[in-house]
Backbone as a chain_set.jsonl record, in Angstrom:
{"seq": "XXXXXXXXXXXXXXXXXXXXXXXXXXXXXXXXXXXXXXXXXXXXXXXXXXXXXXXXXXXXXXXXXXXXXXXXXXXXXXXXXXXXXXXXXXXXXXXXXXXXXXXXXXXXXXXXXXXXXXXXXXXXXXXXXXXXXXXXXXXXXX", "coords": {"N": [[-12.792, -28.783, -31.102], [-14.444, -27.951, -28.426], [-13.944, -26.0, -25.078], [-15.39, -26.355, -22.107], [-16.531, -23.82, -19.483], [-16.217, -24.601, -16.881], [-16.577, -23.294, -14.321], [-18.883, -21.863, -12.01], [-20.585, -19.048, -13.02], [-20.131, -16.035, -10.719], [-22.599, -14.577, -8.395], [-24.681, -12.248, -9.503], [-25.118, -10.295, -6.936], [-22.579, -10.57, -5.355], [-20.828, -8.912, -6.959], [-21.113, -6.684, -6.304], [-21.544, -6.694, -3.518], [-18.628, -6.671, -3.344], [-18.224, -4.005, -4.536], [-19.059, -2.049, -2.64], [-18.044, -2.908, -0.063], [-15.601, -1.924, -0.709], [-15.773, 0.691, -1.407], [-16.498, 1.356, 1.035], [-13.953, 0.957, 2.668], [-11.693, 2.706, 1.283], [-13.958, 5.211, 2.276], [-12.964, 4.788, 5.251], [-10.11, 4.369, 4.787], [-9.551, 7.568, 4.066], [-10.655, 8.537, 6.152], [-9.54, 8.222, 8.314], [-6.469, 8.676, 7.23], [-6.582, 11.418, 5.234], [-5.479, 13.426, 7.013], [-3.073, 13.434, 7.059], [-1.938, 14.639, 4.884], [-0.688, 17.45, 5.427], [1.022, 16.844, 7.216], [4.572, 17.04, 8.245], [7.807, 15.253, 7.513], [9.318, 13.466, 9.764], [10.968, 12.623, 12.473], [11.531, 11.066, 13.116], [12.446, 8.061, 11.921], [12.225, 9.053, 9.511], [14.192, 10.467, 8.242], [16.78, 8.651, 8.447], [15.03, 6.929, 6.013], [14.588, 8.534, 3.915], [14.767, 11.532, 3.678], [18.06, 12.428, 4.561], [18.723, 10.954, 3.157], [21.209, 9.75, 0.891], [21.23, 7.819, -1.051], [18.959, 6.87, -1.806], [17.755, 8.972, -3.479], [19.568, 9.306, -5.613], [19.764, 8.154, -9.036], [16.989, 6.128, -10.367], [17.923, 2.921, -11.057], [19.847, 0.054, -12.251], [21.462, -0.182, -10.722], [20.769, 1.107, -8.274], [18.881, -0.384, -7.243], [19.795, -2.701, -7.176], [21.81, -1.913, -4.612], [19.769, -1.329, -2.986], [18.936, -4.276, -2.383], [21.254, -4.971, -1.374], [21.919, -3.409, 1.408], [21.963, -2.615, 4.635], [21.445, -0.298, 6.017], [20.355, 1.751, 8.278], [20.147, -0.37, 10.121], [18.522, -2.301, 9.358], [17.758, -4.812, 6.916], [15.706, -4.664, 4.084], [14.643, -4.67, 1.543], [12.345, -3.594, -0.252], [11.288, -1.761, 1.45], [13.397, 0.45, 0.423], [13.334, 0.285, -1.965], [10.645, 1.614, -2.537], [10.545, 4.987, -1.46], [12.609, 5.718, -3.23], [10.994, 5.65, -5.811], [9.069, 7.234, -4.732], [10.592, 9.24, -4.609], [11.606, 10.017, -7.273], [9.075, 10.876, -8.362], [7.952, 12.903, -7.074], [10.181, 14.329, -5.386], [11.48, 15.711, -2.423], [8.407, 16.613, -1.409], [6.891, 16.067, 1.396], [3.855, 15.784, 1.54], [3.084, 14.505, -1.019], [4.561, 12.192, -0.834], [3.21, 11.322, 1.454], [1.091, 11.011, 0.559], [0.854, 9.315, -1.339], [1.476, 7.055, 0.346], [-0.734, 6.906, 1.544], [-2.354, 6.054, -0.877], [-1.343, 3.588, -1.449], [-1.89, 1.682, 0.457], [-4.906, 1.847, 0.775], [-4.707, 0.556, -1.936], [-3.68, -2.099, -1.148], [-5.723, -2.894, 0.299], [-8.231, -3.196, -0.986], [-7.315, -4.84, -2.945], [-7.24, -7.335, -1.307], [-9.967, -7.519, -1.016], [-11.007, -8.015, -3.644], [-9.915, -10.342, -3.806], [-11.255, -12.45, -2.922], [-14.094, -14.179, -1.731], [-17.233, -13.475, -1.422], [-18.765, -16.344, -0.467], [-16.5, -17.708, 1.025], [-15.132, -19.453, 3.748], [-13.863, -17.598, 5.519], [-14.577, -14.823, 5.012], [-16.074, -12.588, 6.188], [-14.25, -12.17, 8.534], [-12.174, -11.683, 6.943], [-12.486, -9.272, 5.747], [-12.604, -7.71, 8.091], [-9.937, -7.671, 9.615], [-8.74, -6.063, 6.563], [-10.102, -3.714, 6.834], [-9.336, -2.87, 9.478], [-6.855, -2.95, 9.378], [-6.612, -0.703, 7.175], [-7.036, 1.235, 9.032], [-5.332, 0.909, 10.661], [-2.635, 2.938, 12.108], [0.029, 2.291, 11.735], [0.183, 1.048, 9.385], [0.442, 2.878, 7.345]], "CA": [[-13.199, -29.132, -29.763], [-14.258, -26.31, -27.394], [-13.591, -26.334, -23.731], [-16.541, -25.429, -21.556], [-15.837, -23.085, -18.498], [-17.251, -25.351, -15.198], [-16.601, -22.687, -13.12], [-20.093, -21.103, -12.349], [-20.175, -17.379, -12.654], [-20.239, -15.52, -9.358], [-23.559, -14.132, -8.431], [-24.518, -10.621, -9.416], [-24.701, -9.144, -5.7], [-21.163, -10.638, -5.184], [-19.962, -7.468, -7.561], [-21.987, -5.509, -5.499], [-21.325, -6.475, -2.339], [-17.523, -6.205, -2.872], [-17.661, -2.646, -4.461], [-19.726, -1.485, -0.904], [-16.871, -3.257, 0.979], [-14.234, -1.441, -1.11], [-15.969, 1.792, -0.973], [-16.283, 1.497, 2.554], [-12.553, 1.129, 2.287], [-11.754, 3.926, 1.05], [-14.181, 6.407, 3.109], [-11.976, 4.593, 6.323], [-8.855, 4.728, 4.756], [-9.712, 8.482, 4.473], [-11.168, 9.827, 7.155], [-8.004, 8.062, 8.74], [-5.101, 9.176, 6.677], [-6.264, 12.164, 4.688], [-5.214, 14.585, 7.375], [-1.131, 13.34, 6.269], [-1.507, 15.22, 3.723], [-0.336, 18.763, 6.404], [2.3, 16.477, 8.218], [5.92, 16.953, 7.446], [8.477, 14.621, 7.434], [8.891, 13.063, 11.161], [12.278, 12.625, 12.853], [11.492, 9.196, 14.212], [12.8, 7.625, 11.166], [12.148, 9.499, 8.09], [15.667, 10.812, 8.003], [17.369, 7.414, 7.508], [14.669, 6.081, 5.244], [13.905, 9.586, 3.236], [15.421, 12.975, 3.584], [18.555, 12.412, 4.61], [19.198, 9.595, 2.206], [21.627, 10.431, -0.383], [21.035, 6.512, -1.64], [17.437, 7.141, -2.515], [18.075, 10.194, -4.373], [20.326, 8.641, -6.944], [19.08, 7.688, -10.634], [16.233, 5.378, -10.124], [18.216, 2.388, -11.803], [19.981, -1.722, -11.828], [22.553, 0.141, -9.182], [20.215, 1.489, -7.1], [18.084, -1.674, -7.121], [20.796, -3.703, -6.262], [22.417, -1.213, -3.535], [18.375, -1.546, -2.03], [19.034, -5.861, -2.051], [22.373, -5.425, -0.281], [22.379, -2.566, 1.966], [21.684, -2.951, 5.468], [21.173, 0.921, 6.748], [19.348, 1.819, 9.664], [20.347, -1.727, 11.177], [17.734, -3.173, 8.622], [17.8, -5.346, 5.479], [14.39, -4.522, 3.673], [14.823, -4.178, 0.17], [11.305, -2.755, -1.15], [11.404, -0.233, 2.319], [13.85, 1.263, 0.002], [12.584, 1.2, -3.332], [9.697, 2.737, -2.024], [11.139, 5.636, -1.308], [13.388, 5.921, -4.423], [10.161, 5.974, -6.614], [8.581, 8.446, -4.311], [11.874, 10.57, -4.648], [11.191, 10.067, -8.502], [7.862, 11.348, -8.717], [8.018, 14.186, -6.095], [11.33, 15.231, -4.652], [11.263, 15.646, -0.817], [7.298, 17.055, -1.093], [6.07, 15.21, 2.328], [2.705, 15.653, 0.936], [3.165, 13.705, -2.151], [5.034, 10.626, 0.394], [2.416, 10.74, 2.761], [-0.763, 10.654, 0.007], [1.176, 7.925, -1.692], [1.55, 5.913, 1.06], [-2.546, 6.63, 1.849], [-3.143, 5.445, -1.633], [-1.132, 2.184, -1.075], [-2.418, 1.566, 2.041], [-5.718, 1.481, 0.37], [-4.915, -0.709, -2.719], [-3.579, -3.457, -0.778], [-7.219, -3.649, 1.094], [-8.907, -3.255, -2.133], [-7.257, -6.534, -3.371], [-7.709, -7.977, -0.639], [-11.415, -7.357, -1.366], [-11.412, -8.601, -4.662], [-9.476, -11.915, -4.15], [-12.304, -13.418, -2.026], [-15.316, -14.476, -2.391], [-18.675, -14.614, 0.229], [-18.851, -17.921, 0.415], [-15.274, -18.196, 1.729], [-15.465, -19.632, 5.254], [-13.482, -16.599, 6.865], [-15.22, -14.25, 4.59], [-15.731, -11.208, 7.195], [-12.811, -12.384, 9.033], [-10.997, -10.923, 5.785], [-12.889, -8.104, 5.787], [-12.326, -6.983, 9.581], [-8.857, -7.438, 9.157], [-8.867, -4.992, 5.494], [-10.568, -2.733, 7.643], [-8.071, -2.555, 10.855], [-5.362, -2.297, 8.064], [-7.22, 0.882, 6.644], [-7.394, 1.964, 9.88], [-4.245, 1.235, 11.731], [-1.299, 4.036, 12.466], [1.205, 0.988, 11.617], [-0.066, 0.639, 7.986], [1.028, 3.999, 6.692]], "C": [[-13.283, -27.864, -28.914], [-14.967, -27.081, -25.865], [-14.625, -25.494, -23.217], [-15.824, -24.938, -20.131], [-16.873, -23.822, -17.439], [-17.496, -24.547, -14.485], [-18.132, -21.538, -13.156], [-19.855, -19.293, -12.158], [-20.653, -16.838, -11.464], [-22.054, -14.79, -9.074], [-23.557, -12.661, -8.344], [-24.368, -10.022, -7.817], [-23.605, -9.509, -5.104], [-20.438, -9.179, -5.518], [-20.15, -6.778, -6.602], [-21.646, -5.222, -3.739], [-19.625, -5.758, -1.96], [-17.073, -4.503, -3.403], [-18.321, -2.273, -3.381], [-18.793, -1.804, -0.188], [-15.941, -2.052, 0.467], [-14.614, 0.554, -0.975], [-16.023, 2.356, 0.41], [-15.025, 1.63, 2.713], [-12.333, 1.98, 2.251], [-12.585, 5.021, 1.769], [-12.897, 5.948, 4.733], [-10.745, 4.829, 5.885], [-8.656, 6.775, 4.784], [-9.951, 9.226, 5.219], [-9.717, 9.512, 8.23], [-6.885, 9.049, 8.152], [-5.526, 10.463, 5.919], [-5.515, 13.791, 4.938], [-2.843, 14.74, 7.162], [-0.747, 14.665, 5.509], [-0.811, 16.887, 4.212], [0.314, 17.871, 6.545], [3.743, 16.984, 6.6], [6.274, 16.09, 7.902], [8.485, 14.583, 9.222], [10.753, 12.813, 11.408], [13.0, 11.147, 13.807], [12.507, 8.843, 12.92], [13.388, 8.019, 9.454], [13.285, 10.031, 7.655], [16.713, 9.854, 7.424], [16.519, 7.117, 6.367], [14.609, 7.381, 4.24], [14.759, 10.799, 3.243], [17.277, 13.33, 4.145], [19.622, 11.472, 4.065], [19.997, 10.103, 0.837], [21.326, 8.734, -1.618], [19.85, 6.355, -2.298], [17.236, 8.189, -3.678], [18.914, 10.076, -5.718], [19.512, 8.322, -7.995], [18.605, 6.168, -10.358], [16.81, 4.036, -11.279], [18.757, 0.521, -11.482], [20.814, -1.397, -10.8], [22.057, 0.328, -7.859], [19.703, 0.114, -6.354], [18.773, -2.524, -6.209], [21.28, -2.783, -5.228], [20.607, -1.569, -2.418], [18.389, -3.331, -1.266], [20.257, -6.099, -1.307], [22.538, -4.43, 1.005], [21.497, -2.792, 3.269], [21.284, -1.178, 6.328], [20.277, 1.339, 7.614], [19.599, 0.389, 10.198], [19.001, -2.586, 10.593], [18.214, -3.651, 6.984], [16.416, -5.535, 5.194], [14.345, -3.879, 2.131], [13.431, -3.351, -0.632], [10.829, -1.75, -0.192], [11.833, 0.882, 1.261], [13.912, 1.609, -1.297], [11.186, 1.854, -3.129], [10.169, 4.315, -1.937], [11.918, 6.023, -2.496], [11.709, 6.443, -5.725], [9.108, 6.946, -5.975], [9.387, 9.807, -5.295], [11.207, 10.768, -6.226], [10.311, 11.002, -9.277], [7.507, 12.866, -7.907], [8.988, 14.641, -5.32], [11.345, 15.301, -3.062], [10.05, 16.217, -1.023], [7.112, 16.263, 0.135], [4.485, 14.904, 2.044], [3.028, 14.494, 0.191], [3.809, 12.228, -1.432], [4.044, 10.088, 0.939], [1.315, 10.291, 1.801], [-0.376, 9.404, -0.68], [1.203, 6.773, -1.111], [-0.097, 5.384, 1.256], [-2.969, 5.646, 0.442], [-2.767, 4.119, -2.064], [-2.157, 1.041, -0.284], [-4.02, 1.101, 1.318], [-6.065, 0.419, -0.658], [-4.959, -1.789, -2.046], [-5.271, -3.653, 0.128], [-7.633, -4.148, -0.028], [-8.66, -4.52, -2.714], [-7.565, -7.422, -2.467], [-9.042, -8.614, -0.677], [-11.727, -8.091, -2.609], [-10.76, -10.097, -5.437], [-10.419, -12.795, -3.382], [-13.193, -13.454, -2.05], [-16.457, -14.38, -1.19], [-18.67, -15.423, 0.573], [-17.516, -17.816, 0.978], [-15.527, -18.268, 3.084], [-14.806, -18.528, 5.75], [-13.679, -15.347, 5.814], [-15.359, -12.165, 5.408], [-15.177, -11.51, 8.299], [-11.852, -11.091, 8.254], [-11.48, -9.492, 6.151], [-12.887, -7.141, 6.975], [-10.685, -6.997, 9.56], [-8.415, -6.096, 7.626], [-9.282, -3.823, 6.614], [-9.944, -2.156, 9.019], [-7.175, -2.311, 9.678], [-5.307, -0.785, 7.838], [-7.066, 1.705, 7.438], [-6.284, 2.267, 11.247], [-2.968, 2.086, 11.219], [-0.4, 3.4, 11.741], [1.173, 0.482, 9.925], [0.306, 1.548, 6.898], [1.857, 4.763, 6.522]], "O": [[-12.425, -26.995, -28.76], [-15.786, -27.956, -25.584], [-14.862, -24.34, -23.573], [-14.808, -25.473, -19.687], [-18.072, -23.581, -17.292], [-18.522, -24.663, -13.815], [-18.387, -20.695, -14.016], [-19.17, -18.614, -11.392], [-21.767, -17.25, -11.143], [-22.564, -14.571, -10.173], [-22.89, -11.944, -7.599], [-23.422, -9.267, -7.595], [-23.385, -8.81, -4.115], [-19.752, -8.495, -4.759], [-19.211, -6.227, -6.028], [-21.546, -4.216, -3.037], [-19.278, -4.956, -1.093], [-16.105, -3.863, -2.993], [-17.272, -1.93, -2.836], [-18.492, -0.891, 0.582], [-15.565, -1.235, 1.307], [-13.847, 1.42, -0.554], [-15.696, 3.474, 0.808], [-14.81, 2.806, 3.006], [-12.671, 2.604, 3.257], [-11.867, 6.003, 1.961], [-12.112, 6.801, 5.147], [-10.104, 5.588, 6.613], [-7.742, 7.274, 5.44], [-9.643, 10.418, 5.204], [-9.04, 10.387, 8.771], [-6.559, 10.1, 8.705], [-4.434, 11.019, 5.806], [-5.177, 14.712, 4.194], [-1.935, 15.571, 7.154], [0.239, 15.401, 5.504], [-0.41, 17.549, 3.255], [0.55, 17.677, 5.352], [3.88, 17.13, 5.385], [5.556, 15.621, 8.785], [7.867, 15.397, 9.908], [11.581, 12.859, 10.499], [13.911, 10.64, 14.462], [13.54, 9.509, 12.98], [14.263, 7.641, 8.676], [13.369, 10.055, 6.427], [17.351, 10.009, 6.383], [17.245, 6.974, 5.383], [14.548, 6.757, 3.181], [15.662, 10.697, 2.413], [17.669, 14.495, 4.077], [20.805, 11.272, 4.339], [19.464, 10.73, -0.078], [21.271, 8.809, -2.845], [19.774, 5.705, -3.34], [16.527, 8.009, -4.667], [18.777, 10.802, -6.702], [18.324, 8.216, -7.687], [19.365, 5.217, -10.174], [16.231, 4.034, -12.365], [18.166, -0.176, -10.657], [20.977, -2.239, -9.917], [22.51, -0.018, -6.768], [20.024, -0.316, -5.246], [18.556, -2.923, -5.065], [20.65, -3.389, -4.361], [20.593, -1.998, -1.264], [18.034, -3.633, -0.127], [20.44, -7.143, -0.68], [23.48, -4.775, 1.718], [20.332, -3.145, 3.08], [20.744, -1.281, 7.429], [19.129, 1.017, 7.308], [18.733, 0.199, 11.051], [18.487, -3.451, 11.303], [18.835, -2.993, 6.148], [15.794, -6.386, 5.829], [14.03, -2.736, 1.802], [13.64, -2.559, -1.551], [10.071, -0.877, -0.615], [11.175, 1.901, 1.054], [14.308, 2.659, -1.803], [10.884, 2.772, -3.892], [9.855, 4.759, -3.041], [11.617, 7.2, -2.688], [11.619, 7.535, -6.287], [8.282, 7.446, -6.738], [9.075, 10.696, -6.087], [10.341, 11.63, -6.376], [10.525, 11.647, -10.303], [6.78, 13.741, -8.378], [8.643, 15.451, -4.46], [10.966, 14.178, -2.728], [10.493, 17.281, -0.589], [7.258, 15.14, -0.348], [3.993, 13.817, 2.345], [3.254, 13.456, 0.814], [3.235, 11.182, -1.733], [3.803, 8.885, 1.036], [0.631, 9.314, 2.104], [-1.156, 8.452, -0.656], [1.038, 5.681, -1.655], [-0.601, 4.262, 1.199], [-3.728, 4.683, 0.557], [-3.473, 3.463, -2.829], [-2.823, 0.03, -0.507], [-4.262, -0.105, 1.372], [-7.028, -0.347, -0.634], [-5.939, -2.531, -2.102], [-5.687, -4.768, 0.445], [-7.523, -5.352, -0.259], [-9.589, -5.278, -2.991], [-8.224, -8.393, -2.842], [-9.298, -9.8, -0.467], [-12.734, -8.799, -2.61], [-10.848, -10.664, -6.527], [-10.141, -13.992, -3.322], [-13.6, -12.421, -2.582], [-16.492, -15.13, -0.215], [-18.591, -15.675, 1.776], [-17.861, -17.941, 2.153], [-16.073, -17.33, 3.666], [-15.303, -18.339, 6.86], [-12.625, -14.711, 5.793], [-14.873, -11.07, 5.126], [-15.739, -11.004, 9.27], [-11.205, -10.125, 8.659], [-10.802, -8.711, 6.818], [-13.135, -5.942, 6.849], [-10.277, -5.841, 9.442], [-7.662, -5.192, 7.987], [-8.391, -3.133, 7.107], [-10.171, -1.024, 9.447], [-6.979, -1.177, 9.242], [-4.453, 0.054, 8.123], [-6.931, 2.878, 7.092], [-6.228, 3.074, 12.175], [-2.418, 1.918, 10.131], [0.086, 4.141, 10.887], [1.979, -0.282, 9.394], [0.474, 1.171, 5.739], [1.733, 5.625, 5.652]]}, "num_chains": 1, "name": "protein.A"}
């Protein structure tokens, strides 16, 4: 017995349209964020969450993990604030560069899916897509 697939396949300029969205993406998330890549570390915050963290700096492991699900520091409980940060530390050491382009190239996936969980027809369609695009583009996202 073979199971037929109902679901009709998407129409070719669907692909099309959403890599043009997503590339668009990406030039905004850039012309935004690529100048990070010169900042240093900031004194608003980045001290508790980053450079003055001896908790982040520890062996990326089930201790840390859990110390991230119970620990309340800075007067917040935000457990993937602070594995963030731990798998920065991981991969680049205090570089601020390497923090800040990581965060840019976050910052950009999550549009990017965004982009490729929705469809044209969807009634709020470029709704989604003006929203992705303020994301890309707001201070508050990176």
């Amino acid at each position: 017995m073979t199971i037929k697939n109902t679901q009709p396949s998407p129409p070719v300029h669907t692909s099309r349209i959403k890599i043009l969205i997503s590339l668009f993406l990406v030039a905004v998330t850039l012309a935004v964020y690529l100048q990070v890549k010169d900042f240093s570390f900031v004194n608003y915050d980045d001290n508790d969450y980053v450079y003055r963290n001896p908790d982040i700096m520890k062996d990326f492991n089930t201790e840390s993990v859990s110390w991230a699900f119970t620990a309340t520091r800075a007067s917040n409980w935000h457990p993937l604030t602070w594995i963030s940060p731990m798998i920065y530390y991981r991969l680049s050491a205090l570089n601020p560069r390497a923090h800040h382009l990581t965060s840019v190239f976050f910052t950009y996936c999550q549009c990017s899916a965004s982009v490729c969980h929705s469809q044209p027809g969807d009634k709020m369609f470029m709704e989604k897509r003006i929203c992705c695009c303020y994301f890309c583009s707001s201070p508050c996202s990176c």
